[in-house]
N, C-alpha and C positions, 0 to 999 in steps of 0.2 A: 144651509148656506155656509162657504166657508167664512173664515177667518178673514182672509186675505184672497182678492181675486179681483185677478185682471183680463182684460179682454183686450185684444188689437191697439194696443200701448205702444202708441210709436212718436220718436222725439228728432226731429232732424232741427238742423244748422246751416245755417249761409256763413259760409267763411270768404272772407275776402284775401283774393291770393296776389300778394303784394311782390311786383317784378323788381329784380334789382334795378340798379344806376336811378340817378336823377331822372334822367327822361323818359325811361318809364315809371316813373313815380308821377310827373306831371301827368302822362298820359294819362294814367291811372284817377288825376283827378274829375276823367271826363268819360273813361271805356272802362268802367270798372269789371275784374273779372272774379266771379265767385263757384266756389266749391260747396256742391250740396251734402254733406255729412250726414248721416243717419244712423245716430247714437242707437238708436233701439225702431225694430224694426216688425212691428205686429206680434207682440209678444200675448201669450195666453197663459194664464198662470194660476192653479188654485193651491193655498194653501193653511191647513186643517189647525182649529186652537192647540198648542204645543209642542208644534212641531220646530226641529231646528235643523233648519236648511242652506246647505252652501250653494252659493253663486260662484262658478270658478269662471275661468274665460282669461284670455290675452288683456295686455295692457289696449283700452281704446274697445275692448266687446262691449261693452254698455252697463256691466255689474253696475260702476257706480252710480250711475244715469237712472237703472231702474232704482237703486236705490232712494234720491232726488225726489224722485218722481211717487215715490210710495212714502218720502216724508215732508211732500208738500213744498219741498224745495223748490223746484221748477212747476212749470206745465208742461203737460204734454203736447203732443200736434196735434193728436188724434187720439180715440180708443177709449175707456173707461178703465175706473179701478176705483176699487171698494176695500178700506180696512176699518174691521170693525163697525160695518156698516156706512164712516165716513168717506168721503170724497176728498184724499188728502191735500190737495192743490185749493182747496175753498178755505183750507190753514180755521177752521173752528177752532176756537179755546179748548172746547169737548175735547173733538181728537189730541193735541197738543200733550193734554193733562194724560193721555193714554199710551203716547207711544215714545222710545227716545231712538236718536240719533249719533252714531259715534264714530269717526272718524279718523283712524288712525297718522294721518297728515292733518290733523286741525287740532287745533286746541281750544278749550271751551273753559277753561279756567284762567281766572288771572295772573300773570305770568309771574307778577312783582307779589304778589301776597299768598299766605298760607293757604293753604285749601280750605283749609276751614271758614276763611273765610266768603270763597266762593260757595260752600256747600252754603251758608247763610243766604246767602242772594237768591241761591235754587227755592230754600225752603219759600220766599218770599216770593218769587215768580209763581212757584206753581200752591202757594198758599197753602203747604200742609201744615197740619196742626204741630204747635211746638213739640208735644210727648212721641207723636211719632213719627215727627224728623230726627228725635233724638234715638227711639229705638234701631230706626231704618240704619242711620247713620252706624250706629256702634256697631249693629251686626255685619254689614259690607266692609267696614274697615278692619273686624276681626278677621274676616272670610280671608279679607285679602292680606292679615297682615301690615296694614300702615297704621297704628295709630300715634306711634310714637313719629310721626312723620306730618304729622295733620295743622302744627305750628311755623314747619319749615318751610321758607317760601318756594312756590312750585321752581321758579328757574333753578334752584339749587337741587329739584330732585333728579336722580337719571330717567332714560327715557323709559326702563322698565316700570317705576314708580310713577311715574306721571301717567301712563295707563291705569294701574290699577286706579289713581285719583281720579279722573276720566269717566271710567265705570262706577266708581262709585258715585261722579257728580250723575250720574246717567241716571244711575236704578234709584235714587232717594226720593222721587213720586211714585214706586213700585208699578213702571208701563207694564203694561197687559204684551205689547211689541217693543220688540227692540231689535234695530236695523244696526247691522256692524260692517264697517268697510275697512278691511285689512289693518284689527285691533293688534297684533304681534308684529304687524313692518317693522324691521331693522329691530328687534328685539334678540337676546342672546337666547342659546338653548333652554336657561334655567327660567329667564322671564317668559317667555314662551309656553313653558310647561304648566308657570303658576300661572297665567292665565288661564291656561285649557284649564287644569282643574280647576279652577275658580266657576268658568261658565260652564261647563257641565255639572257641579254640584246644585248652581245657582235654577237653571235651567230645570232638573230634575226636580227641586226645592218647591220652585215658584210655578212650574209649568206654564211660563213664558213662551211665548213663540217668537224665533229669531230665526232673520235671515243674517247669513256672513257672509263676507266675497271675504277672501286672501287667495294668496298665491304659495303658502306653506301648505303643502301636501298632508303633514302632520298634524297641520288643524283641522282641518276634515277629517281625516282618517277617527282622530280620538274626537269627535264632536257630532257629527253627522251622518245620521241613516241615510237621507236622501239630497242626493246633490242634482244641482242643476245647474248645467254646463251654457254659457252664450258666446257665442260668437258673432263678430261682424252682426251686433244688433239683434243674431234671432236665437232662441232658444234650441241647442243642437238634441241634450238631449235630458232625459229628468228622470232619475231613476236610483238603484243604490248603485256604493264605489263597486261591487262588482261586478256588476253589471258592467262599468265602463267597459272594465278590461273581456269580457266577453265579446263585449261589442264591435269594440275598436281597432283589439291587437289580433293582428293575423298570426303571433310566433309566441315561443315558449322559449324558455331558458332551461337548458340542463346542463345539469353540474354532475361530471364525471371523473369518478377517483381510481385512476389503474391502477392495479396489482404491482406495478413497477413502472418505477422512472422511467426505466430504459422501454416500456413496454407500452407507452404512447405512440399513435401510429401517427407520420405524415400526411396523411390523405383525410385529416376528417372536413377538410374543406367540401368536399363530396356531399358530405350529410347536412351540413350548413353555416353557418358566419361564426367563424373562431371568436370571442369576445375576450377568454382570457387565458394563457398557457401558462403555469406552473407545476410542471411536472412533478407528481404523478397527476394532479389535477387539469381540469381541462374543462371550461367552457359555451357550450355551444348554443347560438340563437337558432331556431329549427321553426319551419314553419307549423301551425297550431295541428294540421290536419297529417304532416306527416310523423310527426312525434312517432305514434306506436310503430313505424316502419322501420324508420332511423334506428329506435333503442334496438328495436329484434334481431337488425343489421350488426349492430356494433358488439351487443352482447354475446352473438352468432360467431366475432370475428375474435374477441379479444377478450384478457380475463381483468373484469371490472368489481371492485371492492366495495364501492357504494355508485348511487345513481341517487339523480333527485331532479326533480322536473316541477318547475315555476314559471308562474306567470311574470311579464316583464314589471320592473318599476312603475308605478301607475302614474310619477311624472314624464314618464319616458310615452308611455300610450298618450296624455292626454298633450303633448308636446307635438307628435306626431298629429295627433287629429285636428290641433290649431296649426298647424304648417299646410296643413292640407285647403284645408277652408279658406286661410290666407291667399291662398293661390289663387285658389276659383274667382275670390273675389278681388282679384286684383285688377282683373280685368278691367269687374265692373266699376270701379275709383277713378279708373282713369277715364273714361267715358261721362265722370259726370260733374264735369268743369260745365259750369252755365253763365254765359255774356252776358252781359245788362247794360244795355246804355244808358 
């Protein structure tokens, strides 16, 4: 049995879609019209003690939602889901004491006082023992570097430091899960990076199993074997980062260095989409399948000093594959306005 598993998990909404002017605001008191939303949409999902896995997807795919829904936040509509045995939505103490929550748009500390003294509050919520609240405590705040920070009240810390407090209010009942929802938002390159090293040492340390959703490519890349991509509600695809790009991108990138400035031809529009000219250098997006034809062609034609042949940006494939999906399902958005008198 895994860890973590879900079966046909799906979470929808009635929204009410409120017409401008007065007059239809009256009307509205009487022909209400609502919008059926369907945040998460038969999701099936296993996932194995230790593992740390990304949730990527558009703003509004449902990452957050499934995540909610796997900490007991909401209920769901429909469907089943089991972590650690429990049934997160029945909110047991048991479970509670097992798994944390973390939010990169919320704050779980209090704003006006030192962290320390919220770490105090945790200790007494989740009733650990003084000696290792004390141990727990010391080693997360060395991991991350605040201790000298642990008296200053949280509003006065930046937003990179009020993370690292965050995680550490998180990990100090040592969850077996722990669920992260876009822990680097608006974080600088440097805060960003000591996070990543923080949860990957941590992860490796403790052999925790974590799900993350962000939209930083970079936190995936340095954190996660297996990602799982959602879209509009359903699960596109679950596998490793390169896997996507096998999947996804029909085109290669090559990067061509001529022999000479002057010895750049005009015509390689021919072979496929210029991306970027700096002569002697040169550019080209080619599709996946013609690659070995193009290089045999141009090498055939012209004297080339280096070649190098890459796969595209992997936010660039996984940008395209949500623009796609968007589409299909725009249709169906618009179709599911439902009346109610």
């Amino acid at each position: 049995m895994s860890l973590i598993e879900i079966s046909g998990l799906t979470k929808s909404y009635r929204v009410y879609q409120k017409k401008e002017g007065l007059l239809a605001s009256v009307r509205g008191l009487f022909h209400r019209q609502y919008r059926s939303v369907e945040a998460v949409r038969g999701i099936d999902l296993a996932v194995e003690q230790g593992e740390f896995v990304a949730f990527l997807g558009p703003n509004g795919a449902g990452k957050t939602t499934t995540l909610k829904l796997l900490s007991g936040v909401i209920t769901p509509t429909s469907g089943t889901a089991h972590v650690m045995g429990h049934v997160p939505w029945k909110r047991e103490n048991a479970y509670r004491r097992r798994f944390a929550l973390v939010m990169g748009q919320k704050n779980q500390l209090w704003w006006d006082l030192p962290a320390q003294e919220s770490f105090r509050l945790h200790q007494q919520i989740y009733q650990i023992d003084p000696v290792q609240f004390e141990k727990t405590r010391d080693e997360l705040v060395d991991l991350l570097g605040v201790r000298e920070l642990l008296k200053q009240p949280v509003r006065e810390l930046s937003l990179g430091e009020r993370m690292k407090m965050e995680l550490t209010a998180a990990l100090l009942h040592s969850p077996e899960v722990l669920f992260l929802d876009e822990p680097t938002i608006g974080l600088d390159v440097i805060a960003q990076h000591n996070i990543q090293s923080f949860l990957r040492h941590y992860q490796q340390l403790r052999r925790i199993t974590i799900l993350l959703t962000s939209h930083y490519m970079k936190d995936v890349a340095a954190l996660c074997r297996r990602v799982v991509i959602i879209a509009q509600g359903r699960i596109m695809y679950d596998g490793s980062l390169s896997g996507i790009i096998d999947r996804f991108s029909g085109h290669k990138v090559l990067t061509l260095l001529f022999a000479d400035e002057n010895g750049v031809p005009g015509s390689l529009n021919r072979f496929g989409e210029v991306l970027e000219e700096q002569p002697p250098k040169v550019k080209l997006r080619v599709a996946r399948r013609a690659v070995p034809e193009v290089l045999a062609a141009i090498l055939a034609q012209h004297a080339i000093e280096d070649v190098s042949v890459e796969d595209p940006p992997l936010e660039e494939v996984i940008a395209e594959m949500f623009s796609l999906v968007g589409e299909q399902a725009a249709a169906e958005n618009r179709a599911a306005v439902v009346s109610i008198k």
